[in-house]
C-alpha positions in Angstrom: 18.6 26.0 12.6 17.2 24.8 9.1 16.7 20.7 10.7 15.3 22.3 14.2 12.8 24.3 12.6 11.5 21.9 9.9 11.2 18.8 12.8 9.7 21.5 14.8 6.8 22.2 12.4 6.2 18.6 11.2 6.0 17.5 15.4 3.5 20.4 16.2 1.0 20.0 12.7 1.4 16.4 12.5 -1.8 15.6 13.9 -3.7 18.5 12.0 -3.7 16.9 8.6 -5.9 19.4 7.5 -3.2 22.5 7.5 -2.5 22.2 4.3 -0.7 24.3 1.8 -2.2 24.7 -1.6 -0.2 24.4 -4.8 -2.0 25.4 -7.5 -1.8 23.1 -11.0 -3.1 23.7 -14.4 -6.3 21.9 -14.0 -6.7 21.6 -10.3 -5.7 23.1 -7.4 -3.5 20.3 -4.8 -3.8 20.2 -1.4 -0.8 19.5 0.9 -0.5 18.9 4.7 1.5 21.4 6.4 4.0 17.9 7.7 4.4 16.8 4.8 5.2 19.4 2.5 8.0 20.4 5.4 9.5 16.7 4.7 9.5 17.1 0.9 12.2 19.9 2.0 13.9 17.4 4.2 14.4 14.7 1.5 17.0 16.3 -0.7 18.8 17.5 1.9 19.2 14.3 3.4 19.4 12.3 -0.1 22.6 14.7 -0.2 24.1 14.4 3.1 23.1 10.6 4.0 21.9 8.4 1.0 22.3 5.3 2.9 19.8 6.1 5.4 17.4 4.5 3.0 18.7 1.8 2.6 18.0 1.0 6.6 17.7 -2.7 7.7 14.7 -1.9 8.9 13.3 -0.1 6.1 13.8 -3.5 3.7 10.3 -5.4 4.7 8.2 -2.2 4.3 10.2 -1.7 0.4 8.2 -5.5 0.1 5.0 -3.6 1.2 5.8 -1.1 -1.7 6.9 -3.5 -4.5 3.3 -5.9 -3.2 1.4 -2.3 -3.4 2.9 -1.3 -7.3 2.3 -4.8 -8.0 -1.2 -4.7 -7.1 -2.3 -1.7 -9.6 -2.3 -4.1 -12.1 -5.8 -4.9 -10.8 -6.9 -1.7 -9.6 -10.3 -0.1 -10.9 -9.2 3.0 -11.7 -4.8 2.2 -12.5 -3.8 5.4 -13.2 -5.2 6.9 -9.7 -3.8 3.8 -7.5 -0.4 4.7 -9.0 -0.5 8.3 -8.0 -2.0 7.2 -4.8 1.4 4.4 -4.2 3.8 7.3 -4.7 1.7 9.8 -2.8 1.3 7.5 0.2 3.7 4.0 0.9 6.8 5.4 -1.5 6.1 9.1 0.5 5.8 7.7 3.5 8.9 5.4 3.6 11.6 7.7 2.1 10.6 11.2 3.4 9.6 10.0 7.4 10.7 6.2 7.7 14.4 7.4 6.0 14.6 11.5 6.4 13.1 12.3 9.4 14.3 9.3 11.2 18.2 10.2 10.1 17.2 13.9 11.4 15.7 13.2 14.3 19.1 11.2 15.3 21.8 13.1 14.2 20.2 16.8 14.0 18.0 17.4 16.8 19.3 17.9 20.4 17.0 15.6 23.0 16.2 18.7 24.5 14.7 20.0 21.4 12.9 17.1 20.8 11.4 17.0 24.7 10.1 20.1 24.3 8.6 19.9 21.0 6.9 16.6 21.6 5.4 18.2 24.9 4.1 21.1 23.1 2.2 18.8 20.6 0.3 17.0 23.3 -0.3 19.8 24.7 -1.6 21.5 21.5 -3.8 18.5 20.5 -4.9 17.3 23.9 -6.4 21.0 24.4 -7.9 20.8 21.2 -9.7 17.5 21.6 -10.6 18.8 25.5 -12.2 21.8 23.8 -13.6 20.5 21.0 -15.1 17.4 23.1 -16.9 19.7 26.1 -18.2 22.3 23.3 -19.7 19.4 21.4 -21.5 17.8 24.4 -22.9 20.7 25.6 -25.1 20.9 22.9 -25.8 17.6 22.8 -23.4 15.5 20.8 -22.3 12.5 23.0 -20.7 11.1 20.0 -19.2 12.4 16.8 -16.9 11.8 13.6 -17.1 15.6 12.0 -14.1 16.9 11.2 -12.8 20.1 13.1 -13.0 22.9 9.9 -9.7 23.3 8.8 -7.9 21.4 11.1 -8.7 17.9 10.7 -11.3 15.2 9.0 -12.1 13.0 12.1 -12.3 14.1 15.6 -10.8 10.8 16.9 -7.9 11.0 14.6 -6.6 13.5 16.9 -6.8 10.8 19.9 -5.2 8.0 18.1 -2.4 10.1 17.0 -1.5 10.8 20.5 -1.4 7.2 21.8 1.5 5.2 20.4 4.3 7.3 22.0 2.8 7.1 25.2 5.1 4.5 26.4 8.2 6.4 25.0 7.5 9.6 27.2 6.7 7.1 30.3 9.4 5.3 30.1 12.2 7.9 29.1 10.0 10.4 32.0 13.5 11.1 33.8 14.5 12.6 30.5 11.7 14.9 29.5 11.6 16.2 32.8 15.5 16.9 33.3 14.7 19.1 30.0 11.7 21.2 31.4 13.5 24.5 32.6 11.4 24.5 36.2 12.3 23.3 39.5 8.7 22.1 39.1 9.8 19.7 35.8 7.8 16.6 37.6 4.5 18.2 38.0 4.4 20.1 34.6 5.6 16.7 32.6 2.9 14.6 34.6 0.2 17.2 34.4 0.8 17.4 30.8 0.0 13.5 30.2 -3.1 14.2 32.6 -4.0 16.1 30.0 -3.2 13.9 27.1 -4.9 11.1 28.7 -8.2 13.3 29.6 -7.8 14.5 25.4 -7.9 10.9 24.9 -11.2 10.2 27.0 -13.4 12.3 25.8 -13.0 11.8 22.2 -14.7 8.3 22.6 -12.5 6.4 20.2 -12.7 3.0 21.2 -9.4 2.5 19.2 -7.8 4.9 21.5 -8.6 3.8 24.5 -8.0 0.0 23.8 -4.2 1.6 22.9 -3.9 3.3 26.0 -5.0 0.5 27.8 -2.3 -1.8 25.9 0.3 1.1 27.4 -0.5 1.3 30.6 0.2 -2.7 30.7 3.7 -2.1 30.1 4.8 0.0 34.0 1.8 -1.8 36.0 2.9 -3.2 38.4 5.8 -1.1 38.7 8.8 -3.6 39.5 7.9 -6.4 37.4 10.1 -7.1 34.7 8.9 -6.4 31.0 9.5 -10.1 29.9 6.6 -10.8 32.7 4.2 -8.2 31.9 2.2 -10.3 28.7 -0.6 -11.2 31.3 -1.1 -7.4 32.2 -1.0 -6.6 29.1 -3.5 -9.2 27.6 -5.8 -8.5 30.8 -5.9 -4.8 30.3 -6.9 -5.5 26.5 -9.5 -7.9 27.0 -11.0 -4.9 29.5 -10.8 -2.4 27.1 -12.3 -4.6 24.7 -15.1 -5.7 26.9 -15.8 -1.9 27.4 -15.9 -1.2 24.1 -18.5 -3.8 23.8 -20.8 -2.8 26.6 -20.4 0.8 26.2 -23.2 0.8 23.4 -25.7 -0.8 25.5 -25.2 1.5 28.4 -25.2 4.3 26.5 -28.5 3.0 24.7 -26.4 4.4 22.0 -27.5 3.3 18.1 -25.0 5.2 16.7 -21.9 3.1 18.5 -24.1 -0.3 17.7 -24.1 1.1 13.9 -20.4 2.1 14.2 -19.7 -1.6 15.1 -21.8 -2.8 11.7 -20.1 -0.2 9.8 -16.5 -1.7 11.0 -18.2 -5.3 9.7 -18.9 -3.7 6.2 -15.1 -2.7 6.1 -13.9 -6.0 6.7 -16.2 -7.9 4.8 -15.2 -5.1 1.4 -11.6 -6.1 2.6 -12.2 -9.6 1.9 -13.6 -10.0 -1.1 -10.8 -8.0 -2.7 -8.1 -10.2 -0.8 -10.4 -13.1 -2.5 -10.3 -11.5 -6.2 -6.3 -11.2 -6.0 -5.0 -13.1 -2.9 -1.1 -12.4 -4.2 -0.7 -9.0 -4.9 -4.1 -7.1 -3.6 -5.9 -4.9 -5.8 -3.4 -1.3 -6.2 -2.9 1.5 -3.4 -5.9 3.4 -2.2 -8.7 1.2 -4.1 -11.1 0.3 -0.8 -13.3 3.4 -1.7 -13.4 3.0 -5.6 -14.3 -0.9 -5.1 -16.6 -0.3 -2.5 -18.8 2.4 -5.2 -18.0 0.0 -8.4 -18.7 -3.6 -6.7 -19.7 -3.7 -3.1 -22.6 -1.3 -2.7 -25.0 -4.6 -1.8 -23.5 -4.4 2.2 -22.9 -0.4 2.8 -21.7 2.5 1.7 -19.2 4.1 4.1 -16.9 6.2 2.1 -13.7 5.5 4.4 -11.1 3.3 4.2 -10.1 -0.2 5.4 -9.3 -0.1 9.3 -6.5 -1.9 10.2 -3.2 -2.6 8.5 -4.1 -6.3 7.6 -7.1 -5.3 6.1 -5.7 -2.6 4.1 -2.7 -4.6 3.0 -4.4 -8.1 2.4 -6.9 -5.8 0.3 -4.3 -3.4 -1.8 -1.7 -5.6 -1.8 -2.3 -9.6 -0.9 -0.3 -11.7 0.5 3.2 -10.5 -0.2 2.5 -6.9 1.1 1.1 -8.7 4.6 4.6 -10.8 4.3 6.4 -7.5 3.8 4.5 -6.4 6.6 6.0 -8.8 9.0 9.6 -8.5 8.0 8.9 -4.7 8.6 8.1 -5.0 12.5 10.5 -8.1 12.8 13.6 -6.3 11.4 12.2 -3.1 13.6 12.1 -5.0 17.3 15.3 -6.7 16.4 17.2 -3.5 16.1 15.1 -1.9 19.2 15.9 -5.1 20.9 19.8 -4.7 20.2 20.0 -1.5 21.2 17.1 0.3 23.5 14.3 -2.0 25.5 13.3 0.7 26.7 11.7 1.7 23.6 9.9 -1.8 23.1 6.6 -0.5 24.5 6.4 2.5 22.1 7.2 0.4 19.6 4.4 -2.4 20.0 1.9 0.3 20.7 2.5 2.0 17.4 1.8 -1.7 15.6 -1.4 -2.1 18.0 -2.2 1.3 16.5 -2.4 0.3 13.0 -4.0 -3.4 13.4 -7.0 -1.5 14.6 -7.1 2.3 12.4 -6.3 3.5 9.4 -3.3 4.8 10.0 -0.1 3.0 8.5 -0.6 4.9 4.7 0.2 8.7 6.9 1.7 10.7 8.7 0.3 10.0 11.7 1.5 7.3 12.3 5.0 7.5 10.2 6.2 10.7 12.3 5.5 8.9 15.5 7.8 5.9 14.1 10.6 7.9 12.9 10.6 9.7 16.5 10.9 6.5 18.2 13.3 4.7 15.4 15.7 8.2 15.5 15.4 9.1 19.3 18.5 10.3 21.1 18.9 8.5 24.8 20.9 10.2 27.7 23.8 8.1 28.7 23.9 7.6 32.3 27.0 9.4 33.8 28.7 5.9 35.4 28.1 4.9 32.0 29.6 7.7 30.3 33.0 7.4 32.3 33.1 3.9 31.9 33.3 4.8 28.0 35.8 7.6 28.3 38.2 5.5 30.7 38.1 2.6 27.6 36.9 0.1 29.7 
């Protein structure tokens, strides 16, 4: 009951970064997503029962990303704040959802459980953004980046959040909807990524749609093989792309045009600190204080690098990009050897951090220990060609 209920809230507040519990220090009070203070209770627990779990092939090339990272606070601005930020963030990330939560969600958590719970959040979050998007429009907001009060700092997180397991629900659908308890399983489970995919349009994230778009790439047409589907993909892409282009200009929007300079300004800041320390970056979670100290010539945006090369090449040079690498290749391999199925998920969730900010939290760690730790049905010709030895 303890692993259903602690994967149960970190599915359902994942998204909602801002539900936070507050632990109260001597000098300062610290603030705590909901998620994440539920997988600090998970990481002992597993530590105890399963210590080898972090020490997962595919764990090694992201433990390069973490070594590149402490390497880089050498050069960091303020040392001392891009340590606490490496253990609070990579070191976090990696051992409580890349290790616990992935051993949990494979060994604890019935598939059942898990269908359900991952319904409910898409549900939970695709209303949110639904609301949220129509309430803001009416009074005439056609575009937006204010957080939701309490729940979360960016309105478009909450799209982007939802859009890397998309292939995983489409292409395990059989699954989910053997688990709904309704004779009408088919139509709740599709109606349900109606929603998600409604959610997804209104929030405007350009990011999110281009993801989608990457997804949908993987079941159109419907018989073709995966190992034929790279043209679909890369057509559906450039589309997205060329949307996301035009969609200032027929909006006569200057607030999409700015976003697009503002997106320069990251890259350019990402640059120049690659160019200071091409080996080992410039220490975890030092964009914003080199962008105040150095960089204030270009922009001030006050957000972080978008994209995982930037934010890597940036914090951590060269070796953390390596480490990078390693950390997807060692990831498909094992996907490769033992579900295809999952390969779509799986590239989605990379697509999703080239182009946000994600690969530092939650958002995108949960989604990757759901997919690395998820439980498939064994077919039942299969199953009693296994029991008969053969």
């Amino acid at each position: 009951m303890f692993w259903l209920l602690a994967v149960a809230i970190i599915v359902i507040c994942q998204s909602f970064i801002d539900l936070e519990v507050h632990i109260p220090l001597p000098h300062k009070q610290m603030n705590v997503p909901i998620s994440d203070a539920i997988a600090c209770m998970l990481f002992p627990a597993v530590l105890w029962k399963a210590p080898k779990v972090f020490f997962r092939r595919e764990l090694r090339g992201f433990a390069v990303v973490v070594c590149a990272l402490l390497m880089g606070t050498f050069h960091a601005l303020k040392p001392s704040l891009s340590l606490y930020t490496w253990l609070r963030k990579p070191v976090f990330m990696m051992l409580c959802y890349g290790g616990a939560l992935t051993w949990v969600v494979t060994h604890q958590i019935s598939q059942k459980a898990m269908v359900r719970l991952l319904l409910t959040w898409q549900v939970a979050v695709a209303g949110l953004l639904i609301v949220n998007g129509i309430g803001r429009i009416l009074v005439g907001e056609t575009l937006w980046w204010q957080a939701i009060e309490g729940i979360t700092p960016n309105h478009k997180a909450l799209a982007v959040s939802l859009c890397g397991l998309l292939p995983l629900f489409w292409s395990f659908r059989d699954d989910f909807q053997n688990h709904l308890p309704s004779a009408h399983s088919k139509k709740i489970f599709w109606a349900v990524q109606c929603l998600t995919l409604a959610g997804i349009a209104i929030s405007f994230s350009k990011t999110a749609w281009l993801i989608v778009a990457f997804s949908v790439g993987w079941f159109i047409p419907k018989d073709r093989p995966i190992s034929q589907r790279p043209l679909t993909i890369g057509l559906l892409g450039i589309l997205a792309l060329w949307l996301m282009i035009q969609l200032p200009f027929w909006l006569e929007s200057n607030a999409i045009i700015d976003a697009l300079r503002s997106r320069h300004s990251l890259n350019l800041r990402a640059w120049e600190m690659f160019r200071a320390h091409p080996l080992t970056g410039m220490g975890t979670g030092t964009n914003l204080h080199y962008e105040l100290v150095t960089f204030p010539h270009y922009r001030i945006n006050g957000i972080d690098a978008h994209g995982s090369v930037q934010k890597l090449s940036s914090e951590g040079g060269f070796c953390a990009i390596i480490g990078f690498v390693i950390f997807f290749l060692d990831g498909r391999k094992h996907l490769l050897n033992r579900s295809p199925k999952r390969m779509g998920a799986y590239w989605s969730l990379f697509l999703c951090t080239l182009l946000s900010t994600e690969l530092l939290h939650s958002t995108w760690w949960i989604p990757y220990a759901i997919l690395m730790g998820w439980q498939e049905t064994i077919p039942s010709n299969q199953s009693k060609t296994n029991s008969t030895g053969q």
